[in-house]
N, C-alpha and C positions, 0 to 999 in steps of 0.2 A: 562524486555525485551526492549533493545534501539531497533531501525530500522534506518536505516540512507540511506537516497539519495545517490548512487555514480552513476555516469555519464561514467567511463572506470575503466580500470586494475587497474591505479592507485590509482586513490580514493578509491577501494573496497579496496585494501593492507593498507595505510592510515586508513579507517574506522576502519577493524580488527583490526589493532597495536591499536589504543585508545580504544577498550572495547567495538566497537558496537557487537549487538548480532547476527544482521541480513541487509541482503543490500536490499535496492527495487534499480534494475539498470535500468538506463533508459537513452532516447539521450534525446536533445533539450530541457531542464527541464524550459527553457524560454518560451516555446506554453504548459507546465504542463509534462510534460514527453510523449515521443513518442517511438517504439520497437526500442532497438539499432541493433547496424550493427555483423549480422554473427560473424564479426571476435571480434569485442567489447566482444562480448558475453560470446566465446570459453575462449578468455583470460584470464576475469574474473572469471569467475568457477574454470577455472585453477588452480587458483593463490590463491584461498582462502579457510579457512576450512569453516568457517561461510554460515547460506544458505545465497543463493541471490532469491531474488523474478525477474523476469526479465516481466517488463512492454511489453503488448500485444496490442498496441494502433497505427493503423495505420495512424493516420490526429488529427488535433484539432480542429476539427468542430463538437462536442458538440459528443453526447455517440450514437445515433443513426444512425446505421448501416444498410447499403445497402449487398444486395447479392453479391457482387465484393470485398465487404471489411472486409466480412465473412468470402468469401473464402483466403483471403490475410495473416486475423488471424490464419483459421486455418492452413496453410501453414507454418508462424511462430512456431505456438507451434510444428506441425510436427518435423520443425528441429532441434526444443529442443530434442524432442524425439528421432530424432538421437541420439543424445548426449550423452543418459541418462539421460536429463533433466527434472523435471515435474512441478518447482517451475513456476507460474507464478503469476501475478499480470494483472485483465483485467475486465472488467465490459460493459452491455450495457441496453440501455434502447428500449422502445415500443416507438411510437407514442404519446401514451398516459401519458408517463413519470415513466409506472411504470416498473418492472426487467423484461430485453428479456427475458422469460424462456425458449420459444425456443430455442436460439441460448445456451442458457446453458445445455439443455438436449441434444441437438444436440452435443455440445463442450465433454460434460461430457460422452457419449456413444461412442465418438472415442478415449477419451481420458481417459481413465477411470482413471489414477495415478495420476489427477493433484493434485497438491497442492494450492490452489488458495489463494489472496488478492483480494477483490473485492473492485474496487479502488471507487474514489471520482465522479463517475458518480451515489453513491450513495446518494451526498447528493442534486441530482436535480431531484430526486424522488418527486410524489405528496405524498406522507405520509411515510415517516423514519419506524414509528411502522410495518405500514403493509409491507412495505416493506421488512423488517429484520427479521418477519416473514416466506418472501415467500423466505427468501436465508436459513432459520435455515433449509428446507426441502434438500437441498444441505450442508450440513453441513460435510457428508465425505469428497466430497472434499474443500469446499469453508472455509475453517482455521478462518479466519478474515475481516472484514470489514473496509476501509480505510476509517473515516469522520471528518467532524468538525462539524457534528450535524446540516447540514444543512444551516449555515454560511460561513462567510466570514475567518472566523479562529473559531480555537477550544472557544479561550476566548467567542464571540461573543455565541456561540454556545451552552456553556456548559450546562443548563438546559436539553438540547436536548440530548447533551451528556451524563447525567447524569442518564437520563429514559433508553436511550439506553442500559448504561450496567447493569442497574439494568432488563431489559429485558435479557438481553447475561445471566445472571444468571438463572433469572427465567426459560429461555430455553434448557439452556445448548446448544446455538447456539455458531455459531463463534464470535470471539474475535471481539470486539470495538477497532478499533485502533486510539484513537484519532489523525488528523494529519494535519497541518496547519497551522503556527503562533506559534508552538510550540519553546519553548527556556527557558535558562535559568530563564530569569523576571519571568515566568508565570508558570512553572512546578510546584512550590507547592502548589501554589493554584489550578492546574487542578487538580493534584492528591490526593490534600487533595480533593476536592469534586466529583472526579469521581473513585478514584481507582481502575483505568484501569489497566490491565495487562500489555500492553505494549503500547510503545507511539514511533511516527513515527516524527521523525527529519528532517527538509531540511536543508535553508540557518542559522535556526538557533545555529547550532552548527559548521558554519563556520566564520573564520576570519572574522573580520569587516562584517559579517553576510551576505555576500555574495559567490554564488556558483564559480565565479573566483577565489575565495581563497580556503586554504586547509582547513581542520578540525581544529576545536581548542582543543588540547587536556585539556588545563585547566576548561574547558566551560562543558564538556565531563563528565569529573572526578568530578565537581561541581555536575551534574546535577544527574549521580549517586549515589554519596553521599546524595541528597536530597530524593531519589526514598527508597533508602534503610533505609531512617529514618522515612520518614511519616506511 
C-alpha cells in the first residue's frame, strides 16, 4: 500500500495514473498539511477511484486544540458528510501530550462512519507504546496511525518504528504507517526492518524531490518493485 501527498484535482489524477494506492489531501503542505478548500475537496473525490484521506487540521500551531477549533473541525468533517465522505485524516493532543480522547469520543459519536489516519501529532506524544495503545481502543474507526516513530524522519526513527508494528501485530490495532523522509534511498531498508504494511510518500516521490514538481513515475515503479520483492 503506497499513500501519496496530493495537494488538488490534479495531483490526486497524476497520483492514481502512477500506481498509488491511496491519497492524504491536504492544502499548504509547507506549515505540514492544513483542511483544503470545499471546492479542492469536491473535485478530488470526483476525479478519482483511489480513497483520499482528506486532512482535518485547521492552524499549525502544534495539535492542541481550543473549543473554537473543535468546533471548526467538526464543521469540516460535517461537510464531508454532506458529500458522502467519511475518509479523513486528523489527530489531537491534551495538555499533557497525550491522545484528546475526548474530542475523539466526542468526533466518533457524531461521526460514527469515519474512517480515520491519525496523523503525525502522534509522534509528539510523551510515550508512542501507550499511546497506540489508547488509539487500538478506537480501532473501528481509527485504520492507521501516520508516524516516524517519534523522529525527525522514519530513518531516524526506525527502532521506534519497528516496536510499533510489531505492537500493530500483537494488537491487531491500526496500521503503522511509517511517513516522513520516506523515498526511494531508504525504502529497503525501512521495509526490510519494519515490514509495514504500507508506507506514506510526500516530496519523496516527486521530481527533483520537491512538492513544486509533479510525481516521478520512474521513482514510483522503482519503489514498488522494491515493496514487492523484500
Amino acid at each position: 500500500m503506497i499513500e501519496c501527498i496530493a495537494e488538488n484535482e490534479k495531483d490526486a489524477i497524476a497520483a492514481e495514473e502512477i500506481g498509488a494506492s491511496r491519497i492524504e489531501l491536504v492544502s499548504a503542505i509547507q506549515l505540514g498539511g492544513l483542511t483544503p478548500s470545499y471546492g479542492t475537496i469536491k473535485k478530488t473525490i470526483e476525479a478519482v477511484q483511489i480513497p483520499v484521506q482528506i486532512m482535518i487540521r485547521p492552524h499549525s500551531y502544534g495539535f492542541i486544540y481550543n473549543t473554537h477549533d473543535k468546533k471548526a473541525m467538526k464543521e469540516d468533517i460535517a461537510s464531508l458528510y454532506d458529500m458522502g465522505h467519511y475518509r479523513i485524516v486528523i489527530g489531537a493532543l491534551e495538555q499533557n501530550k497525550k491522545i484528546d480522547t475526548d474530542f475523539l469520543d466526542d468526533i466518533f459519536r457524531v461521526f460514527p462512519n469515519l474512517d480515520v489516519t491519525f496523523h503525525r501529532a502522534f509522534d509528539e506524544v510523551e510515550d508512542q507504546m501507550e499511546g497506540y495503545r489508547t488509539l487500538v481502543a478506537y480501532r473501528n474507526n481509527i485504520k492507521r496511525v501516520l508516524t516516524s516513530g517519534g523522529a525527525d524522519t522514519c530513518m531516524a526513527g526506525i527502532e521506534s518504528l519497528r516496536k510499533l508494528v510489531q505492537l500493530q501485530r500483537e494488537l491487531k490495532g491500526p496500521h503503522i504507517l511509517p511517513g516522513s523522509g520516506v523515498k526511494l534511498e531508504n525504502i529497503k531498508e525501512l521495509h526490510q526492518a519494519l515490514q509495514a504494511d504500507e508506507y506514506h510518500f510526500g516530496s519523496g516521490v516527486r521530481k527533483h524531490q520537491s512538492f513544486e514538481e509533479g510525481f516521478d513515475k520512474e521513482v514510483i515503479e522503482s519503489i514498488k518493485s522494491i515493496l514487492s520483492d523484500c
